[in-house]
N, C-alpha and C positions, 0 to 999 in steps of 0.2 A: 393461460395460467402456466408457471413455473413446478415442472415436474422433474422428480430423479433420477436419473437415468441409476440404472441398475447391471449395466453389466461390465462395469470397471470400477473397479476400489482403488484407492490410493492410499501411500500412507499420511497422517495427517499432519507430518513436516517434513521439507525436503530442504535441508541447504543448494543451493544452486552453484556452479563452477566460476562464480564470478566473484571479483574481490573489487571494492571501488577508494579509493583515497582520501580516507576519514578526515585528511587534514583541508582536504580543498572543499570536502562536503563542509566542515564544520567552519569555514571559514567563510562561505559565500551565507551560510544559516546567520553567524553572528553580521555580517553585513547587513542582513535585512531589518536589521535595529527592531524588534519586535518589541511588542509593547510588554509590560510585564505581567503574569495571568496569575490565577489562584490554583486553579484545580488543574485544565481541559482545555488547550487551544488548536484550533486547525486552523494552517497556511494553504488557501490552496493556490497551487501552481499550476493545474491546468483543470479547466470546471466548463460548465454550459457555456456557450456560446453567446445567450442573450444574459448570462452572467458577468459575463467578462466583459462585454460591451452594452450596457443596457440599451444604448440607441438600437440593437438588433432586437427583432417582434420575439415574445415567446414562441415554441414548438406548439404545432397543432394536439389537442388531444393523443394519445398514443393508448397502447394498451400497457401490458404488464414488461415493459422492455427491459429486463434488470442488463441487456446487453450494450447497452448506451445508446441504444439504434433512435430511442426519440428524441434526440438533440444533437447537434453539432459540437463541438468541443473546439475550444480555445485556450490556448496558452495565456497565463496571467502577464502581468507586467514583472512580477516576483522573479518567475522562471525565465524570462527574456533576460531577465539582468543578472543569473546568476549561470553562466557558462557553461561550467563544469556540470552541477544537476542539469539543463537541458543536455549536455553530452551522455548521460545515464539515460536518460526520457528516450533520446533520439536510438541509443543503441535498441532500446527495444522497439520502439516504432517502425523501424528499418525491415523487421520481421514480422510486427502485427499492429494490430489498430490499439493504440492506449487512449483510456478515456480521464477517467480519472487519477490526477497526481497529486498530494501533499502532503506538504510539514504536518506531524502529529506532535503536538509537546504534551508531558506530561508533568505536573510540578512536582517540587520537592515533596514528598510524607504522602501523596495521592494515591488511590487506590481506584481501578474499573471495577466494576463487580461484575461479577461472570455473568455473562451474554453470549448471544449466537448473531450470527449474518450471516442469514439465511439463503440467500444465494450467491456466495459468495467461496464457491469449490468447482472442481474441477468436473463433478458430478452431478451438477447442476445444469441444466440445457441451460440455451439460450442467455449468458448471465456471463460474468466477468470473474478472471481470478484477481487475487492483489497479491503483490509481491513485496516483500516488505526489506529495505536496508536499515539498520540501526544505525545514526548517526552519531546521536550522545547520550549515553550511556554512564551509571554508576555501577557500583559491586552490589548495590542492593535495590535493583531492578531484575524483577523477575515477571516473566512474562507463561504463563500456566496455560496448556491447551490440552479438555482432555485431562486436565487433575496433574498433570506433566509437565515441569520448567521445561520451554524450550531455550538452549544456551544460544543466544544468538549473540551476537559479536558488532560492533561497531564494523560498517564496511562492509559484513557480509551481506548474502542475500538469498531469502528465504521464500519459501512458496507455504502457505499454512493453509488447513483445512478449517476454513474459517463458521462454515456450518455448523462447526463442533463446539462446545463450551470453552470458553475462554477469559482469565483474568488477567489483569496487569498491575502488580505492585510498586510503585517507585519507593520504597523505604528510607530511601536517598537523600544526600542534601541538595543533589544538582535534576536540574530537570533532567528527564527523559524526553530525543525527540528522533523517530523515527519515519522516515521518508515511504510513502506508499506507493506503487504505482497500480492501477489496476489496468487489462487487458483483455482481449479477447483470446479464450486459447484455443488458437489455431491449431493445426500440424506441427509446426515449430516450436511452440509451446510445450504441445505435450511431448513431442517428441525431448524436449528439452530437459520435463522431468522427470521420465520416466527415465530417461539416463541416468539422471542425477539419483536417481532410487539406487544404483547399483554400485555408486560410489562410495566407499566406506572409510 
């Protein structure tokens, strides 16, 4: 079972010290000629192993592994062909183990309703954080964590405590699509944002 650890709190957004180049994210996005959605679409870029190649057997049974430890992970064919994001993927992987990557879009007028992902913080054993850069982005996308817009920015990148309530409004007329990565947080990690806590 997935228990909380209790003796480090964080705050539940951190921007991170990294800036990435909205115009080659947003350029290698429109390359991948995606199909047109209503609501909710997810690209992903790097997923299971026997997902990405189905001639590979599924993962034996596992138990409660929210830390990706029961399957292998493979890069899609998406992220193979779009340079730039695997140069994003690769800078964090060089540091720790990334499992899961992708495209989130959100359409025009859509709305999430507030949910939690539950292991999905830094205070979570054994479990993965996600790190999130906005790629496209409107003026009336707002993303609420915790009853709080967080302002997130095209390009920038964010660590969110994702355990917590959280909603996403695109009021917009353009979609909304945000790049995730998720990880293990190692020493590098955290050390990473708890820096980034002190940054102001």
């Amino acid at each position: 079972m997935i228990q909380s650890a209790t003796t480090t709190q964080h705050n539940d957004r951190i921007k991170l010290p990294f800036s990435f180049d909205v115009e080659k994210m947003s350029k290698e996005y429109e390359a991948l000629k995606l199909k047109k959605f209503e609501y909710y679409s997810v690209l992903p870029l790097r997923a299971p192993a026997h997902i990405v190649d189905p001639s590979l057997p599924f993962p034996p049974p596992a138990g409660d592994y929210a830390d990706g430890s029961w399957t292998e992970w493979s890069d899609t064919p998406e992220l193979k062909d779009s340079p730039y994001l695997m140069s994003i993927v690769d800078m964090f992987r060089e540091h720790t183990k990334v499992t899961l990557v992708r495209l989130l879009r959100l359409a025009p007028g859509a709305v999430v309703k507030e949910h939690t992902d539950p292991t999905l913080a830094l205070e979570i054993e054994r479990s993965v954080i996600r790190l999130t850069i906005p790629v496209l982005k409107n003026d009336s996308v707002e993303f609420f964590l915790n009853g709080i817009p967080v302002p997130m920015q095209p390009g920038e990148c964010w660590y969110l405590k994702l355990i917590d309530p959280h909603k996403i409004h695109n009021l917009g007329d353009t979609e909304r699509v945000n790049l995730t990565i998720d990880m293990i947080p190692n020493d590098w990690v955290k050390k990473m944002i708890e820096d980034s806590q002190l940054i102001k």
